[in-house]
VMD Tcl script that builds the backbone (N, CA, C; Angstrom):
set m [mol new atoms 339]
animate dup $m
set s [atomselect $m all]
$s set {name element resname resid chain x y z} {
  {N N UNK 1 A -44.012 -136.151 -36.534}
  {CA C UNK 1 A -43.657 -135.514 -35.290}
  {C C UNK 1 A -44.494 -134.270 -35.090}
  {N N UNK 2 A -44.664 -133.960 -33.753}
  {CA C UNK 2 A -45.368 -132.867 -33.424}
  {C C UNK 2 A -44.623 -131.463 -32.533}
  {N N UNK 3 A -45.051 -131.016 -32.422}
  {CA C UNK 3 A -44.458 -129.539 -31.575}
  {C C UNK 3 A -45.554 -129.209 -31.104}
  {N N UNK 4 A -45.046 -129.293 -29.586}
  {CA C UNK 4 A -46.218 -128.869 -28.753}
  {C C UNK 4 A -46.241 -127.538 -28.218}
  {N N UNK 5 A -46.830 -126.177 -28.487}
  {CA C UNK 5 A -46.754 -125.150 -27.912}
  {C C UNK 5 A -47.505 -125.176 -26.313}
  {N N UNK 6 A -46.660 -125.323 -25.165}
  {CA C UNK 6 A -46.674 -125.087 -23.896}
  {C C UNK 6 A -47.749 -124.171 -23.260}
  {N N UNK 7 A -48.192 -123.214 -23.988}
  {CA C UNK 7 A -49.102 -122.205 -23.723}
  {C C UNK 7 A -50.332 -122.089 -24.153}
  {N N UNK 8 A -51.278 -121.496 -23.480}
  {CA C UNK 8 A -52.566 -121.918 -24.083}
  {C C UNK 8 A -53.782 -120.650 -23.084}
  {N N UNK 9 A -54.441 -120.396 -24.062}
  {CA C UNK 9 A -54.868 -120.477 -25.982}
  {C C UNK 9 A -53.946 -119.530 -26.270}
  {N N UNK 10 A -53.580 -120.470 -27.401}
  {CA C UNK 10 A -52.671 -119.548 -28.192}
  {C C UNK 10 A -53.654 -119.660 -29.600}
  {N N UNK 11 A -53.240 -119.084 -30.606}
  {CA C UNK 11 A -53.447 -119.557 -32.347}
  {C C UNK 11 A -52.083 -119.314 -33.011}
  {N N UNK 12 A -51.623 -119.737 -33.801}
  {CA C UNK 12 A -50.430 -119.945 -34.612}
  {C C UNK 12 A -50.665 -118.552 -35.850}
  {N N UNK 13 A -49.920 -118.182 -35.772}
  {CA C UNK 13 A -49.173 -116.894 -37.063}
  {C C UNK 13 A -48.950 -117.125 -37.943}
  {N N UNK 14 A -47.512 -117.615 -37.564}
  {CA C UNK 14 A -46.833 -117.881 -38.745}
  {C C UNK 14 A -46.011 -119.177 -38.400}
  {N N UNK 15 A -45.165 -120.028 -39.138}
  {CA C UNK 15 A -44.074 -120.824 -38.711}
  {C C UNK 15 A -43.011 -120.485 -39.979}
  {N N UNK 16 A -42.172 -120.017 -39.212}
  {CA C UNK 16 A -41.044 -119.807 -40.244}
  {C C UNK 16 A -39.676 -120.649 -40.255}
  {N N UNK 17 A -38.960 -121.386 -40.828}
  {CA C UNK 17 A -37.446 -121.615 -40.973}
  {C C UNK 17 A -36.538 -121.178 -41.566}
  {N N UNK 18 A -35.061 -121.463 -41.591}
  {CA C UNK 18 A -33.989 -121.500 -42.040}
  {C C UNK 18 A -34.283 -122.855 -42.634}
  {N N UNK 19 A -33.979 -122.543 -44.297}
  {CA C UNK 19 A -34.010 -124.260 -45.022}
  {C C UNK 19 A -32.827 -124.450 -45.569}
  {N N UNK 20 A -32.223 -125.536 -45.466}
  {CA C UNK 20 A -30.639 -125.923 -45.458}
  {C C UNK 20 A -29.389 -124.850 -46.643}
  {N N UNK 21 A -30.326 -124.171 -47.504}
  {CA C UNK 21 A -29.793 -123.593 -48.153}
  {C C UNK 21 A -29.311 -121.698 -47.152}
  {N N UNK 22 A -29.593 -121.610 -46.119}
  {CA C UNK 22 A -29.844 -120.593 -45.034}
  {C C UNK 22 A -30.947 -119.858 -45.744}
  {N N UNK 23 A -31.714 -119.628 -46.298}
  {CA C UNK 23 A -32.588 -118.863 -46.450}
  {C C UNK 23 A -33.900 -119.159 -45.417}
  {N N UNK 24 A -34.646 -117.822 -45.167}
  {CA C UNK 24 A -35.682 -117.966 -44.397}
  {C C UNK 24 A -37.016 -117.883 -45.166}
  {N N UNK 25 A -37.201 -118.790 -44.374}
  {CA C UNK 25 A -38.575 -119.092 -45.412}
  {C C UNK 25 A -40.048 -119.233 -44.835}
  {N N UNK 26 A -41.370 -118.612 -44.669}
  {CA C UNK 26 A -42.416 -118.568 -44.185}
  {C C UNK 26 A -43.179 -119.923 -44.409}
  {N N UNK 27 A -43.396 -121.119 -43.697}
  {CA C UNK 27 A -43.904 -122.358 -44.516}
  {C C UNK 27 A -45.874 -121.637 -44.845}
  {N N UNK 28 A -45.907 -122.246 -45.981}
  {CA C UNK 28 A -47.284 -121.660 -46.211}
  {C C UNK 28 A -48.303 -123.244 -45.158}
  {N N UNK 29 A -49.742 -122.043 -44.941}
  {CA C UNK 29 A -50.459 -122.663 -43.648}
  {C C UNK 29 A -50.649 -124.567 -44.231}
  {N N UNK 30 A -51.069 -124.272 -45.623}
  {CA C UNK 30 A -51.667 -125.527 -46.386}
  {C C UNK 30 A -50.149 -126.539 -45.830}
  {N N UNK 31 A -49.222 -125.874 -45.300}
  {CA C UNK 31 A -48.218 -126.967 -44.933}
  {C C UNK 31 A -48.522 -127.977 -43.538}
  {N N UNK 32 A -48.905 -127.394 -42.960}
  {CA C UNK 32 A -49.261 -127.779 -41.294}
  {C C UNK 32 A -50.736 -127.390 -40.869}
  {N N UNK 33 A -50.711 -128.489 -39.652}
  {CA C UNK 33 A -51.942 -128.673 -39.020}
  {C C UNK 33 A -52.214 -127.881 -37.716}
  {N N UNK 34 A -52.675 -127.091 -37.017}
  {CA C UNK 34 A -52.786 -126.889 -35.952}
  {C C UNK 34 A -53.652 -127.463 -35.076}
  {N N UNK 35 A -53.715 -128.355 -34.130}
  {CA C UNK 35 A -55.088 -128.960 -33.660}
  {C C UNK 35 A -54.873 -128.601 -31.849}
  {N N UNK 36 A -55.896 -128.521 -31.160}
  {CA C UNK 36 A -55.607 -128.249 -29.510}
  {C C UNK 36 A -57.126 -129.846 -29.618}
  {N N UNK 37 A -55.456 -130.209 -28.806}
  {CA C UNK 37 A -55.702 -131.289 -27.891}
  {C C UNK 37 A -55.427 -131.163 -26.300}
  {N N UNK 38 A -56.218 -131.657 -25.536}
  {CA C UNK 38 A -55.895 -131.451 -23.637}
  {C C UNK 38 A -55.603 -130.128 -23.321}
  {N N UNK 39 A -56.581 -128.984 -24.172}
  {CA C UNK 39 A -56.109 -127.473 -23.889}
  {C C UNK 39 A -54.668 -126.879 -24.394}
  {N N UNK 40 A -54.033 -128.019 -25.185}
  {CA C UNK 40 A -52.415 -127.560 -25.542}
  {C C UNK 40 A -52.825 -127.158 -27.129}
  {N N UNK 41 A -52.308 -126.680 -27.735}
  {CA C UNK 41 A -51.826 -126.455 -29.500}
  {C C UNK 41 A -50.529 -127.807 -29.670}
  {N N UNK 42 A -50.875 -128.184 -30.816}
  {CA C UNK 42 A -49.875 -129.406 -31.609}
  {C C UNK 42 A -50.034 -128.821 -32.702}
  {N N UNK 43 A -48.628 -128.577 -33.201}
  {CA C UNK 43 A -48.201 -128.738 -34.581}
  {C C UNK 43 A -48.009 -129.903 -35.536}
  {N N UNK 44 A -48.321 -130.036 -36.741}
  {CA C UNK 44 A -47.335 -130.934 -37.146}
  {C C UNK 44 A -47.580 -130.435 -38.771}
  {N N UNK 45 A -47.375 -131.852 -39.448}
  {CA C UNK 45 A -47.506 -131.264 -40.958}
  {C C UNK 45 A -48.762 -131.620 -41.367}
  {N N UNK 46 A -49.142 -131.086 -42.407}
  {CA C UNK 46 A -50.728 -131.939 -43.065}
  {C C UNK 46 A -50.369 -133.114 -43.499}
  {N N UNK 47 A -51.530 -133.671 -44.097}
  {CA C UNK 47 A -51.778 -134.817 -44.865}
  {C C UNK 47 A -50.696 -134.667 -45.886}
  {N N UNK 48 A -50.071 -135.596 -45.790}
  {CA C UNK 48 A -49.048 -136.002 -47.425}
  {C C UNK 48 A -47.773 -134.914 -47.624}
  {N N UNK 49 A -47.371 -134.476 -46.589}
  {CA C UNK 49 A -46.332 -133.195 -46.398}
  {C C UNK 49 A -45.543 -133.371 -44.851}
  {N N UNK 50 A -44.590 -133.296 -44.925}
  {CA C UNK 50 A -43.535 -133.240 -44.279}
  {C C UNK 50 A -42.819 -131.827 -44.001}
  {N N UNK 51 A -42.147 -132.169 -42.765}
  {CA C UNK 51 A -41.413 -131.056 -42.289}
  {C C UNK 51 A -40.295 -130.779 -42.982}
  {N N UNK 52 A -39.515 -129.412 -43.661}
  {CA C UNK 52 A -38.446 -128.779 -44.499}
  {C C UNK 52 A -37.321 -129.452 -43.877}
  {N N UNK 53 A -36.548 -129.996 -45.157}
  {CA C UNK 53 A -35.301 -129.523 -44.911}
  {C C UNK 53 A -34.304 -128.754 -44.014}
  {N N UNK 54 A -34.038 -128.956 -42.799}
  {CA C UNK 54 A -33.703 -127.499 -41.892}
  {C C UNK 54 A -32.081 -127.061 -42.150}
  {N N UNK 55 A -31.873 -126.044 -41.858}
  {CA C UNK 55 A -30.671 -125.663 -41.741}
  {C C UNK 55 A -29.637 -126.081 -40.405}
  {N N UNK 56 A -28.263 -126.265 -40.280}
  {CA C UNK 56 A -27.589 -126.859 -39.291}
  {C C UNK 56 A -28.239 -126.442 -38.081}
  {N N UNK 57 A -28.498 -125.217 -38.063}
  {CA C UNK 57 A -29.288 -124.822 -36.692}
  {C C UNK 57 A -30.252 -125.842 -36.045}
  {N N UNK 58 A -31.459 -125.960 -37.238}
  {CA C UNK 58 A -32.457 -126.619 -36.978}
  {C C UNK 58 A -33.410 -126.003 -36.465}
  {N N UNK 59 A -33.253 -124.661 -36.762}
  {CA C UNK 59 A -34.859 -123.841 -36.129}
  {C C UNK 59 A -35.682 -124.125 -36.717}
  {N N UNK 60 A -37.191 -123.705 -35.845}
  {CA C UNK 60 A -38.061 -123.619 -36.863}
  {C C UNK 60 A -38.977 -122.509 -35.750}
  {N N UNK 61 A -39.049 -121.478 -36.252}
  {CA C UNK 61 A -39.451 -119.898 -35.241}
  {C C UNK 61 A -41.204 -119.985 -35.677}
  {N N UNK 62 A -41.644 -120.071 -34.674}
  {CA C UNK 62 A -43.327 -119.817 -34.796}
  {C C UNK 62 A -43.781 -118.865 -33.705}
  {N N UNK 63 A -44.411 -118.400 -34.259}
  {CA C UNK 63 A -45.085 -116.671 -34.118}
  {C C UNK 63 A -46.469 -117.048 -33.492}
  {N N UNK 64 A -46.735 -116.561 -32.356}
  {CA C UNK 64 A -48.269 -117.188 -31.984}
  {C C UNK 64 A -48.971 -115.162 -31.596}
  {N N UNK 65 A -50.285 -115.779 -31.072}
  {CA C UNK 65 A -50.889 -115.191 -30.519}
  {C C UNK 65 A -51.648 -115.536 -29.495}
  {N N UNK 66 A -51.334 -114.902 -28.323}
  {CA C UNK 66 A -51.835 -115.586 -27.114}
  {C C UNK 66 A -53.183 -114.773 -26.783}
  {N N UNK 67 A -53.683 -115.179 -25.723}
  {CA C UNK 67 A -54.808 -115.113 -25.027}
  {C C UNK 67 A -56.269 -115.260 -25.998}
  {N N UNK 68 A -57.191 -115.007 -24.597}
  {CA C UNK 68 A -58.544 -114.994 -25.525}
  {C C UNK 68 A -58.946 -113.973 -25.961}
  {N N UNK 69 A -59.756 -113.469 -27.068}
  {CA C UNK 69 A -60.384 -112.940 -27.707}
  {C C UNK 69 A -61.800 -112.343 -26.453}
  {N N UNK 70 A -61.718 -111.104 -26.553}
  {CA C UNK 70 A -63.116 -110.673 -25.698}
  {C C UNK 70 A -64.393 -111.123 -25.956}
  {N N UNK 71 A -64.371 -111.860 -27.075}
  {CA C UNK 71 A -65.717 -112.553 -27.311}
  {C C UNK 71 A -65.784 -114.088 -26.909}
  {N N UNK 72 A -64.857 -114.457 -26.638}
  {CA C UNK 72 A -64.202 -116.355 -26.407}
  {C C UNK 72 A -64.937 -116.624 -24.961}
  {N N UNK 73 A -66.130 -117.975 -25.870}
  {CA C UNK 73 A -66.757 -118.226 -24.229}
  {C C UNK 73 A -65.577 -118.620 -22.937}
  {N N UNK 74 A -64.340 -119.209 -23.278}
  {CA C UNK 74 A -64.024 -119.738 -22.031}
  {C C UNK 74 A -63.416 -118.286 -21.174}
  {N N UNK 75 A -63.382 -117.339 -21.885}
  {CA C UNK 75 A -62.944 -115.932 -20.846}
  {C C UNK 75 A -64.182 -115.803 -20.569}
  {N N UNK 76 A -65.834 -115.812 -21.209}
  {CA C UNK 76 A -66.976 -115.277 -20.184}
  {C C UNK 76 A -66.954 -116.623 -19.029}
  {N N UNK 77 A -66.715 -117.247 -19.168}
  {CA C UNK 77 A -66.642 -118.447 -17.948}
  {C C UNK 77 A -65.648 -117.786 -17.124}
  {N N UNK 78 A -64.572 -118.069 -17.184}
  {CA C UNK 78 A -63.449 -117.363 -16.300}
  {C C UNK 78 A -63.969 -115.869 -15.667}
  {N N UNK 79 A -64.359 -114.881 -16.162}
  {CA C UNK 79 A -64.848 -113.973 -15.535}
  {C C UNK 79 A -65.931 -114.432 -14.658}
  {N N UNK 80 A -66.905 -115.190 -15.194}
  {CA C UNK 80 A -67.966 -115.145 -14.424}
  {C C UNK 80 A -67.653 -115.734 -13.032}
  {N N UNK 81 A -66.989 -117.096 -13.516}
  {CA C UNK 81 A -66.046 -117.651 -11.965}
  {C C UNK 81 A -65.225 -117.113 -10.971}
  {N N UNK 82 A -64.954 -115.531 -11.568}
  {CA C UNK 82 A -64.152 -114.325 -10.760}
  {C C UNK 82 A -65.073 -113.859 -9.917}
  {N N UNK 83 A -66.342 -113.376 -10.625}
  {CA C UNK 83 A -67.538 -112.824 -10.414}
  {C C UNK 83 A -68.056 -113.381 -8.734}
  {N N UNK 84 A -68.490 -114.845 -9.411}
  {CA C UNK 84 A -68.936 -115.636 -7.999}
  {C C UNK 84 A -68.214 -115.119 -7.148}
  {N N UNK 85 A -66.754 -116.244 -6.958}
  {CA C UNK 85 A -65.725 -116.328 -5.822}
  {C C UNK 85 A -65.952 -115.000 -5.066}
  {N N UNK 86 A -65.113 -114.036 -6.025}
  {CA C UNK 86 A -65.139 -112.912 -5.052}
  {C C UNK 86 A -66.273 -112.473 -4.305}
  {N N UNK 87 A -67.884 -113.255 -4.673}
  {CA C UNK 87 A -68.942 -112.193 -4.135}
  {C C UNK 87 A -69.258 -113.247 -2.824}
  {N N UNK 88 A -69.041 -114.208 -2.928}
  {CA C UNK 88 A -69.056 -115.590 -2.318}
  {C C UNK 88 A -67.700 -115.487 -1.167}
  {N N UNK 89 A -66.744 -114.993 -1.468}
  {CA C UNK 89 A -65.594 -114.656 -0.004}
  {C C UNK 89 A -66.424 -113.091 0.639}
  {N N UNK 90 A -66.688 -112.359 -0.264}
  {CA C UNK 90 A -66.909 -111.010 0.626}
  {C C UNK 90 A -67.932 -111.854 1.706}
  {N N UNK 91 A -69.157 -112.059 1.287}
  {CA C UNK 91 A -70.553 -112.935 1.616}
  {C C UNK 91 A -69.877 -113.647 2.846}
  {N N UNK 92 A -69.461 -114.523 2.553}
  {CA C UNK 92 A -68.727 -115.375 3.567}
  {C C UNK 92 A -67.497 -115.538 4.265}
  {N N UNK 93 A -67.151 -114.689 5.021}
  {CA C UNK 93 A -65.438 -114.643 4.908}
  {C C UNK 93 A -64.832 -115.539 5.975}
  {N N UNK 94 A -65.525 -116.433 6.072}
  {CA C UNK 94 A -64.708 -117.819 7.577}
  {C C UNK 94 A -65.076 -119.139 6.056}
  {N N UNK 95 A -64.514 -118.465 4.699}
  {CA C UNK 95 A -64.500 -119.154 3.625}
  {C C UNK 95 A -65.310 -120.868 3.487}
  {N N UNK 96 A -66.748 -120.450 3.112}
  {CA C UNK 96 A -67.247 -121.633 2.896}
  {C C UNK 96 A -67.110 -122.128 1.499}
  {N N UNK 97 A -67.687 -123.057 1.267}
  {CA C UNK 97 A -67.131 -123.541 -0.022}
  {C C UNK 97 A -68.266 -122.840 -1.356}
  {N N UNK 98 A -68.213 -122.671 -2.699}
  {CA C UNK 98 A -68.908 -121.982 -3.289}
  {C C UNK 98 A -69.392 -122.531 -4.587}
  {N N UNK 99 A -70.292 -123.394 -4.251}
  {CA C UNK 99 A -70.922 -124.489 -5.727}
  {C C UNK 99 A -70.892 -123.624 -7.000}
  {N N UNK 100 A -71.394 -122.738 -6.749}
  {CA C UNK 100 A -71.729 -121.975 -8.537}
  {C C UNK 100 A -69.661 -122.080 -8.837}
  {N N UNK 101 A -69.356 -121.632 -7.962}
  {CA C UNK 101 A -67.856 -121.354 -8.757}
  {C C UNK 101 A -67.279 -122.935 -8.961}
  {N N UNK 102 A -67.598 -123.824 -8.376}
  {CA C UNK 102 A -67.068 -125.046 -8.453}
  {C C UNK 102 A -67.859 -125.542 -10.231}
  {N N UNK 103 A -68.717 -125.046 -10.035}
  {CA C UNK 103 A -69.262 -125.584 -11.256}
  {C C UNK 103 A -69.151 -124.693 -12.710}
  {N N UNK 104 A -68.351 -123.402 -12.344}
  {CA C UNK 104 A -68.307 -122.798 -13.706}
  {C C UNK 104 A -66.783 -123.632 -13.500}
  {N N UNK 105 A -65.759 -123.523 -13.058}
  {CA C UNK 105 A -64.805 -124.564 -13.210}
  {C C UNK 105 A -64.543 -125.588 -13.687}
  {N N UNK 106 A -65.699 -126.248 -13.395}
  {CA C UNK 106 A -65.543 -127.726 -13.800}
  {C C UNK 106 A -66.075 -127.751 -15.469}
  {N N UNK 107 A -67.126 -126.536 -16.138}
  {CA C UNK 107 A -67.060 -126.068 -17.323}
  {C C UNK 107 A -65.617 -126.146 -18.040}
  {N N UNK 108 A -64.913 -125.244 -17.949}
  {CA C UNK 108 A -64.145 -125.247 -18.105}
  {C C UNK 108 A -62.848 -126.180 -18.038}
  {N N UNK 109 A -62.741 -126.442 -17.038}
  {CA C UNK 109 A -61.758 -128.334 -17.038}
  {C C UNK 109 A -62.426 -128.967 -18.552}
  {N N UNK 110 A -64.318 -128.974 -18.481}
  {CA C UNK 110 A -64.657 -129.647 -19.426}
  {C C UNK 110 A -64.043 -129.222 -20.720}
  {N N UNK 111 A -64.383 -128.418 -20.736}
  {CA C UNK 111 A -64.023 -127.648 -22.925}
  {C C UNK 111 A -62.557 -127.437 -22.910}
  {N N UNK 112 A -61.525 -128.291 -21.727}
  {CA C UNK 112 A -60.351 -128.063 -22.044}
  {C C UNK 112 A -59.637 -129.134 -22.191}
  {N N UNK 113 A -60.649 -130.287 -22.113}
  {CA C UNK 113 A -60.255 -131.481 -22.389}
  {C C UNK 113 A -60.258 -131.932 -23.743}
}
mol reanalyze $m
mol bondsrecalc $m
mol representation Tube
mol addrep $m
């Protein structure tokens, strides 16, 4: 089974549980996989390892970190696609359509597939 974190880019922290005994417990990383598929994060377990024991609750609390990094090409894309648009509406304001921005976009759709 997987756990799909909804948000994106994220990177994963930590994943912590309650294991049936109530204690909380940090699973170490060598436990789980993180992979981004379709721009999402999936959890699951590694190779030959399974998910804990849970407690009646059944939590399992994971700690992320969101956004991009100031060095992460898909934020210089996103800026640059800010860049255009806006210079491309001032430029044109009976809004024509604006190829460079259509095409740093479609960058992006790409590397998020």
């Amino acid at each position: 089974e997987e756990i799909l974190v909804p948000v994106r880019p994220v990177s994963v922290v930590e994943v912590r549980y309650t294991a049936a005994d109530g204690t909380n417990i940090v699973m170490p990383e060598a436990n789980y996989v993180v992979r981004r598929r379709h721009g999402l994060s999936r959890i699951r377990p590694a190779s030959g390892k399974t998910w804990p024991e849970l407690a009646d609750d059944g939590l399992i609390k994971i700690r992320l970190s969101a956004g991009f990094g100031d060095t992460d090409p898909d934020l210089q894309i996103a800026r640059a696609a800010i860049l255009v648009k806006t210079a491309a509406m001032f430029e044109n304001r009976e809004g024509s359509a604006c190829l460079a921005f259509d095409a740093l976009v479609g960058q992006l759709k790409c590397r998020w597939i």
